[in-house]
C-alpha positions as CSV (number, residue, x, y, z in Angstrom):
1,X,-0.5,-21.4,-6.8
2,X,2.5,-22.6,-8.7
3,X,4.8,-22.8,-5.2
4,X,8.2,-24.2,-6.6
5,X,9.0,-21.7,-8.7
6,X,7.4,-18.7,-6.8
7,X,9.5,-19.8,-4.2
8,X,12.2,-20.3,-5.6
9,X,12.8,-16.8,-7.0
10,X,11.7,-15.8,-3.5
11,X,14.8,-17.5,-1.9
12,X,17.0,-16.1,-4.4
13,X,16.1,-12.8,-3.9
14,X,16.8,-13.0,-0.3
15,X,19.7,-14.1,-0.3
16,X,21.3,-11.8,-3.2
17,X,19.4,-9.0,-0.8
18,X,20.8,-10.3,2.8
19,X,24.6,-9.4,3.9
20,X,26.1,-13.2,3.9
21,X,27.4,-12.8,7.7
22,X,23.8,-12.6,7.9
23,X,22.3,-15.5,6.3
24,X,21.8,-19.2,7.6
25,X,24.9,-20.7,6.3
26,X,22.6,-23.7,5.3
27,X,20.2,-21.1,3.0
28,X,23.4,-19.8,1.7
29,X,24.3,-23.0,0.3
30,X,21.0,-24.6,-1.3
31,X,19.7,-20.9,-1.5
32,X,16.4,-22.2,-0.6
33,X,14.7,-20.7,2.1
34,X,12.4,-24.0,2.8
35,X,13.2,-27.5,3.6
36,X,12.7,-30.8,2.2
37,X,8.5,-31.9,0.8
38,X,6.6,-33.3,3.5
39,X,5.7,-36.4,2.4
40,X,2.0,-37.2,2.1
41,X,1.9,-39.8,5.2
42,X,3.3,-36.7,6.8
43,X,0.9,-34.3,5.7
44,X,-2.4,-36.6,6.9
45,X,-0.4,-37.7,10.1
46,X,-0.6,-33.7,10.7
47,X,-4.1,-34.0,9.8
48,X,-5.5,-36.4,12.1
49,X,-3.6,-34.9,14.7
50,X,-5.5,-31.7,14.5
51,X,-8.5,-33.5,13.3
52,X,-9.3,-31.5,10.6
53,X,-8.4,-31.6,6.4
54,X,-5.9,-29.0,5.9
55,X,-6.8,-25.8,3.5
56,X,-5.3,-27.0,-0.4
57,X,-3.0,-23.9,-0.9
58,X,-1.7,-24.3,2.6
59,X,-1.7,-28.5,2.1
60,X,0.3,-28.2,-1.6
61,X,2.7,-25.3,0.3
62,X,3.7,-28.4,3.0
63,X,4.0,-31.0,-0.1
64,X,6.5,-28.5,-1.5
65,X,8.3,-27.3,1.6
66,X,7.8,-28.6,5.3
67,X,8.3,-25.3,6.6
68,X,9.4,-22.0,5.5
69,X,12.4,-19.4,6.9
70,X,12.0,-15.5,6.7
71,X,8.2,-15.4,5.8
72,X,8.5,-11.5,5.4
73,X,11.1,-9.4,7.7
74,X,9.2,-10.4,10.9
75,X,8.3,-14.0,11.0
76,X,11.6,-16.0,11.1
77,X,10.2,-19.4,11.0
78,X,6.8,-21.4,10.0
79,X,5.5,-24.5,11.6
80,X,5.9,-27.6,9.7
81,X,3.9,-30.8,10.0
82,X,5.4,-32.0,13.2
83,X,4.3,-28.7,14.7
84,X,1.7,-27.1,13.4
85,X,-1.1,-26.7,16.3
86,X,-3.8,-24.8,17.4
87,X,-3.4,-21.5,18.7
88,X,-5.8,-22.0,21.5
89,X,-3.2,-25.0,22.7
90,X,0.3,-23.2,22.3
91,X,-0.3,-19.8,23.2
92,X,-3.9,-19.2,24.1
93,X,-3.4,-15.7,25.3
94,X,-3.9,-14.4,21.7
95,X,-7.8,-15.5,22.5
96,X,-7.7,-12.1,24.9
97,X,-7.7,-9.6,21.4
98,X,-11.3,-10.9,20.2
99,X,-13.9,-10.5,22.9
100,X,-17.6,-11.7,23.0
101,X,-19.7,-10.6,19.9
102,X,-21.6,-7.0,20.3
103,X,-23.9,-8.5,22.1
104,X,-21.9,-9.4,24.5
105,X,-22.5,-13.2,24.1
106,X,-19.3,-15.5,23.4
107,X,-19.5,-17.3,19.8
108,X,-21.0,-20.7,20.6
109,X,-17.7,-22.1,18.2
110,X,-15.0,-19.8,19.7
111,X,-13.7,-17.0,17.9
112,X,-11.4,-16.8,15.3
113,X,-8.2,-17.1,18.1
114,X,-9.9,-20.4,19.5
115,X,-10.8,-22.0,16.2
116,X,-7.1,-20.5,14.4
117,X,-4.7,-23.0,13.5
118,X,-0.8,-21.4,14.3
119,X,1.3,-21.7,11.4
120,X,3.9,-19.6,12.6
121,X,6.7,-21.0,15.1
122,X,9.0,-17.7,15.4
123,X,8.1,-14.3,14.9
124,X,8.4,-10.9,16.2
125,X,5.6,-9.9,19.0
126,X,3.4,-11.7,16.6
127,X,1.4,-14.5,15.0
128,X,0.4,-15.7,11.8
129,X,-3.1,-18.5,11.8
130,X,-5.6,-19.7,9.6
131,X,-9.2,-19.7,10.9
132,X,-10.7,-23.1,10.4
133,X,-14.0,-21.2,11.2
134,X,-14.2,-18.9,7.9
135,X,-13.9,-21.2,4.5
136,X,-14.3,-20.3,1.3
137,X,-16.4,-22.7,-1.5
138,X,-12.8,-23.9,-2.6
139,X,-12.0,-25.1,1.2
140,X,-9.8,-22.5,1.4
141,X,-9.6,-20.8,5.3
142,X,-8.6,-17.6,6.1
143,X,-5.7,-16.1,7.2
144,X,-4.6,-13.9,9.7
145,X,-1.6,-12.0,10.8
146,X,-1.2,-10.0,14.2
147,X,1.5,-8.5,15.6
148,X,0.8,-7.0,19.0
149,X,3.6,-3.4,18.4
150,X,1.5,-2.5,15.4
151,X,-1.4,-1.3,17.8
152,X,-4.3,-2.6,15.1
153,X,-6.7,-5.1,14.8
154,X,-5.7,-8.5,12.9
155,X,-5.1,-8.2,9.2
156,X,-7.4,-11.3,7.1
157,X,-6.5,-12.4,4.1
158,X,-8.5,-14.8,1.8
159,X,-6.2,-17.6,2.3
160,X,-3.0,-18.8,3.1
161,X,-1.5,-17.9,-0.6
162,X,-3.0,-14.7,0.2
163,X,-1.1,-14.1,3.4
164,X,2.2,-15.7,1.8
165,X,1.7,-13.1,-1.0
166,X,1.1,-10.4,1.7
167,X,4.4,-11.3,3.6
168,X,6.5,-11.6,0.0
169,X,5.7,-8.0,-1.1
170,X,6.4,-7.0,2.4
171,X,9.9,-8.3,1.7
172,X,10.2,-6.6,-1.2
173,X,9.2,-3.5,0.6
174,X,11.2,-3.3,3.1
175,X,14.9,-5.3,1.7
176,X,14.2,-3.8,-2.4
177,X,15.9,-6.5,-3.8
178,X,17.4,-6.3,-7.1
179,X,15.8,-8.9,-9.7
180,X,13.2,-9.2,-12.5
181,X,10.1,-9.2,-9.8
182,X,11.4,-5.4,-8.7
183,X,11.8,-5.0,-12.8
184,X,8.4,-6.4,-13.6
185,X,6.6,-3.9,-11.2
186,X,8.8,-1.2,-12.5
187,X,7.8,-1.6,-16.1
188,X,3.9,-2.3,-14.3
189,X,3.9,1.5,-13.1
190,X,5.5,3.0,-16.3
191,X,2.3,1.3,-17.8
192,X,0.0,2.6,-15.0
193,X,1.2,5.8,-15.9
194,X,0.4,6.1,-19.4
195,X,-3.1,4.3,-18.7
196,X,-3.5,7.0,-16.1
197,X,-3.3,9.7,-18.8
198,X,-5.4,7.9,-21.1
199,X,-7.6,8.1,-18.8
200,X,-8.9,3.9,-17.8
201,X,-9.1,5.5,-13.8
202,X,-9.8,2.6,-12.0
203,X,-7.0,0.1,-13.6
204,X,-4.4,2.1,-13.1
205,X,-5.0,3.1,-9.7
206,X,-5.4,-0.8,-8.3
207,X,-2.6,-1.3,-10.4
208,X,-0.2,1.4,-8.9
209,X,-1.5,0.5,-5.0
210,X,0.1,-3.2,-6.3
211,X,3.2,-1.5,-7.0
212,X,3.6,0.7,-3.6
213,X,2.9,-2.6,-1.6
214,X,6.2,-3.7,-3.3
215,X,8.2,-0.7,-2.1
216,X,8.2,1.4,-5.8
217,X,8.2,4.9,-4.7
218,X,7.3,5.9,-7.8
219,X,3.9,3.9,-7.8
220,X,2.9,6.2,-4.7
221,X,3.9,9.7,-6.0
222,X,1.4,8.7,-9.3
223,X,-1.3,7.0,-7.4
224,X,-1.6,10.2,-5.1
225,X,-2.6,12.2,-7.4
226,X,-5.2,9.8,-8.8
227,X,-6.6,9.9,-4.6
228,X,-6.5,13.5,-4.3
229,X,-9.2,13.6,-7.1
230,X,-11.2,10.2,-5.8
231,X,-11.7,11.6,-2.7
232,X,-9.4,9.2,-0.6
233,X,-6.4,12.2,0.3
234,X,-6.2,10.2,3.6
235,X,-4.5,7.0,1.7
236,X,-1.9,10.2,0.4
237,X,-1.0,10.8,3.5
238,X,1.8,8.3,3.3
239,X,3.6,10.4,0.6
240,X,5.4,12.3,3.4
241,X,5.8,10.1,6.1
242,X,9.5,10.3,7.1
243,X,10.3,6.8,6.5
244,X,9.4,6.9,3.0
245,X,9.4,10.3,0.8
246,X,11.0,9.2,-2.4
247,X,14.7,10.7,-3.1
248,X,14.2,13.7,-5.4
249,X,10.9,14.2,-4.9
250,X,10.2,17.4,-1.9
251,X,12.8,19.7,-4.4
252,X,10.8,18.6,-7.5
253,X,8.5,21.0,-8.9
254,X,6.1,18.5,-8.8
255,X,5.9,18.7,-5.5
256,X,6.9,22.7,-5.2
257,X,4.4,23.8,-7.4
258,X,1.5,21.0,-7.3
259,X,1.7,18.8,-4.2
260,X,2.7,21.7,-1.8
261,X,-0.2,24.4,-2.6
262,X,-2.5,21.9,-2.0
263,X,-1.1,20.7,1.0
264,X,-1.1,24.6,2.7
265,X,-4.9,24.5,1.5
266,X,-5.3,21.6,3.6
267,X,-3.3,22.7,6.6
268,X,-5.7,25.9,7.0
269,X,-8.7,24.3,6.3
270,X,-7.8,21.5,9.3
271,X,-6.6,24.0,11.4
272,X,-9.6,25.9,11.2
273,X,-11.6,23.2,12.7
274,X,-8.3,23.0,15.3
275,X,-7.0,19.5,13.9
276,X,-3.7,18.6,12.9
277,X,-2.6,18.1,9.0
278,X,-0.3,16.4,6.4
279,X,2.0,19.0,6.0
280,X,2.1,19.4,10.0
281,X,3.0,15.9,10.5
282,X,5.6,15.6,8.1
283,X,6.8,19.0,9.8
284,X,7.2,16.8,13.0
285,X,10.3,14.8,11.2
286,X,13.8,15.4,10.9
287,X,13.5,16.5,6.8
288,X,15.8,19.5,6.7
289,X,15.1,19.7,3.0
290,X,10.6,19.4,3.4
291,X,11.6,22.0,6.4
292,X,13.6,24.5,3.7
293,X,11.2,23.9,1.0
294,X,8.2,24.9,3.6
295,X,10.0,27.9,4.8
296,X,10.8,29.1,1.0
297,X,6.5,28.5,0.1
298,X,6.0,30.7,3.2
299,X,8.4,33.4,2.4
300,X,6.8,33.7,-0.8
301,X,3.4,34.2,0.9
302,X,4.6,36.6,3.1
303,X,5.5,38.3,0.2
304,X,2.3,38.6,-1.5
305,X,2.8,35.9,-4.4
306,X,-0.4,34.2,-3.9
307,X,-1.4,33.7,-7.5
308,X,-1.5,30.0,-8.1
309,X,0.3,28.8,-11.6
310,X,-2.1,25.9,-12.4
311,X,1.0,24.5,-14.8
312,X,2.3,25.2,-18.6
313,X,1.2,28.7,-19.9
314,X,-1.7,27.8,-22.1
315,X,-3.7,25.1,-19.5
316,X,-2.9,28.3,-16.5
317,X,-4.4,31.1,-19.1
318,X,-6.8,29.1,-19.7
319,X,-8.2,27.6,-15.7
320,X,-7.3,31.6,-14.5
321,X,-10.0,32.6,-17.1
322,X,-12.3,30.3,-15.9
323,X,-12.0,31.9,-12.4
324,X,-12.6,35.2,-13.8
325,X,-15.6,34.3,-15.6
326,X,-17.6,31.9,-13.7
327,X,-16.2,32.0,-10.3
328,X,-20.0,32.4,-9.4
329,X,-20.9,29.8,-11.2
330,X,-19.7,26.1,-10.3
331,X,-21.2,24.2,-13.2
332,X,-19.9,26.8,-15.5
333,X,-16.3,26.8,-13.7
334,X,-16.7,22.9,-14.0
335,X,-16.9,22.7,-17.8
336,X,-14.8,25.8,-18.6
337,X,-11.7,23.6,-17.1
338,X,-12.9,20.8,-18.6
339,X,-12.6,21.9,-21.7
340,X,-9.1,23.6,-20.9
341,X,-8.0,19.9,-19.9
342,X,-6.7,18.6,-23.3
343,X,-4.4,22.2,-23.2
344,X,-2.9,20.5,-19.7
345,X,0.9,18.8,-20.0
346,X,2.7,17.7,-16.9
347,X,5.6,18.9,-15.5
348,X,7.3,16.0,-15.3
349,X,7.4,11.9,-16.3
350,X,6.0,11.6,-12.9
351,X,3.1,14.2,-13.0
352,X,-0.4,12.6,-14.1
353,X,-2.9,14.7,-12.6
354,X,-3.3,18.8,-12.1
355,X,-4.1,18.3,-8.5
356,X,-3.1,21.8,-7.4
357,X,-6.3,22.7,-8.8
358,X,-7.5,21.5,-5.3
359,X,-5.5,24.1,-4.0
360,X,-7.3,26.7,-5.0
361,X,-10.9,26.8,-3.0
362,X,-13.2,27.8,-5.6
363,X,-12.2,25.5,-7.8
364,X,-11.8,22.7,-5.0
365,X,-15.3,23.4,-4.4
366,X,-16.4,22.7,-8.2
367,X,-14.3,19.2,-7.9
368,X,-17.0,17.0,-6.5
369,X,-15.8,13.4,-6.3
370,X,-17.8,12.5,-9.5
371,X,-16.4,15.6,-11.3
372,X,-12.8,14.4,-10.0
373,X,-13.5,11.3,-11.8
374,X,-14.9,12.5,-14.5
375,X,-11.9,14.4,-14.9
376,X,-9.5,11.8,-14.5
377,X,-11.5,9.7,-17.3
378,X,-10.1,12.2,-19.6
379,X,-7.4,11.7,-21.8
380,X,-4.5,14.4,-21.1
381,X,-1.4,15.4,-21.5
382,X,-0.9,14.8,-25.1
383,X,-2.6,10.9,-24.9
């Protein structure tokens, strides 16, 4: 980890994302969210003290700033060298969230609670430590963040650059500052998306779950439909939550005409087995326009329009023959739209994948996971 300059643009995009009543008037000047190097007699006083050799990402993060403000949008301060202690010493009540192993017998060296080091000094309902119990081969120990109003279990990370990464795309999430990392990511899932098309699967989805943890909307819309297909709907689920459907994007036809079929398939199928849904959760908000757009899908049910337009005339001749033919047949079925894939185009920049060919249950059916991925392996829309 190159830390200087990483934090550098980190500091600048915070403060050309915070309201200036709001910043520390002494960030506002330097526009450096850290503080001065700790100086190496410093860093090994801090050392002894704890009687352990600091982790190297964490131990070059101290020799470049002794402390750190606004680690993510819910830690407001990190411990520096004069005060960085063990959890089990400053606030040993955190020990209560790890009991005794499954057997019911305590770890003879503590768990990771007792044996954490606390590198954070104020935070919300929360703490962020390094287990000196779990080291990598490059002496690096892991990292952990918990904050007790999220109701789940700690979150690890490989190391403290890890953690610090973790907390930086938070930022980015949450403030969407303007600057060339929100650019970089921006241009990132423009070239997901044409890698998605062409069909390289796997890249394009790690890269696009990259994006979203950086608050790009679009990253989430495109990597849905990849999940739909792999068999992982549940990690689609965020696509509706109130607090984050992208502007545009319930009115779209994208959504209208792919997203939304699918989604009704879903709701009857859960409520068959008398569990709740996607589409009923996002119900549950306060989006008058999902609400509308629901209640126009339903009138058109109601009147009988159940056919299914599987997208541009050719690719929805095509899959409708396919039914026709070999809806007895799932291997059949299977290769007939296969073949009609290269006829497929998207509706939009933003469409990648025909996933309302989920919504239809014979066809859902065919789509096995390895068929879905299979599928997605191909090159479409005009790639």
């Amino acid at each position: 980890m190159e830390w200087k300059p990483w934090l550098t643009r980190w500091s600048e995009e915070w403060v050309r994302g915070t309201d200036p009543d709001e910043l520390d008037p002494e960030v506002a000047r330097g526009r450096w969210l850290g503080f001065a190097p700790a100086t190496p007699e410093a860093v090994a006083a801090a050392e002894e003290r704890i009687g352990r050799t600091l982790p190297p990402s964490y131990r070059e993060f101290l020799l470049t700033t002794d402390g750190w403000r606004d680690a993510g949008c819910f830690v407001w301060r990190l411990r520096d060298t004069g005060n960085v202690a063990w959890l089990r010493d400053v606030e040993p009540y955190w020990e209560e969230w790890e009991g005794p192993g499954e057997d019911g017998v305590a770890s003879p060296d503590g768990n990771k609670f007792s044996r954490g080091l606390m590198i954070s000094l104020e935070a919300d309902a929360g703490v962020l430590f390094l287990d000196s119990g779990d080291v990598d081969d490059q002496g690096e120990w892991a990292a952990y963040s918990l904050f007790s109003w999220r109701a789940a279990p700690p979150e690890r990370f490989p190391s403290f650059a890890a953690l610090m990464e973790s907390l930086y795309a938070e930022f980015h999430r949450m403030r969407r500052p303007e600057g060339d990392t929100r650019d970089a990511w921006d241009d990132a899932v423009e070239q997901a998306r044409l890698d998605a098309l062409a069909g390289e699967v796997d890249g394009a989805e790690a890269r696009l779950a990259q994006a979203g943890e950086f608050g790009r909307d679009r990253a989430a819309v495109l990597r849905a439909q990849l999940l739909y297909f792999l068999d992982r709907s549940y990690e689609a689920a965020r696509l509706l939550h109130p607090s984050f459907v992208p502007e545009g994007f319930v009115g779209s036809p994208l959504f209208t005409e792919e997203f939304l079929p699918l989604l009704f398939a879903e709701h009857a199928a859960e409520a068959s087995r008398g569990r709740g849904s996607i589409l009923r959760s996002a119900l549950n908000g306060d989006s008058d326009e999902l609400q509308l757009v629901v209640a126009r899908y339903q009138a058109r049910l109601r009147r009988g329009e159940h056919r299914l337009v599987f997208g541009d005339p050719g690719f929805d001749a095509l899959v409708h023959q396919a039914l026709e033919r070999h809806a007895a047949d799932p291997d059949a079925l299977w290769q007939a739209v296969r073949d009609a894939l290269p006829h497929w185009r998207p509706r939009s920049d933003d469409h990648i994948a025909p996933v309302v060919l989920l919504a239809e249950p014979v066809l859902a059916a065919t789509l096995t996971p390895e068929r879905g991925r299979r599928l997605l392996s191909t090159p479409r829309g005009g790639r």
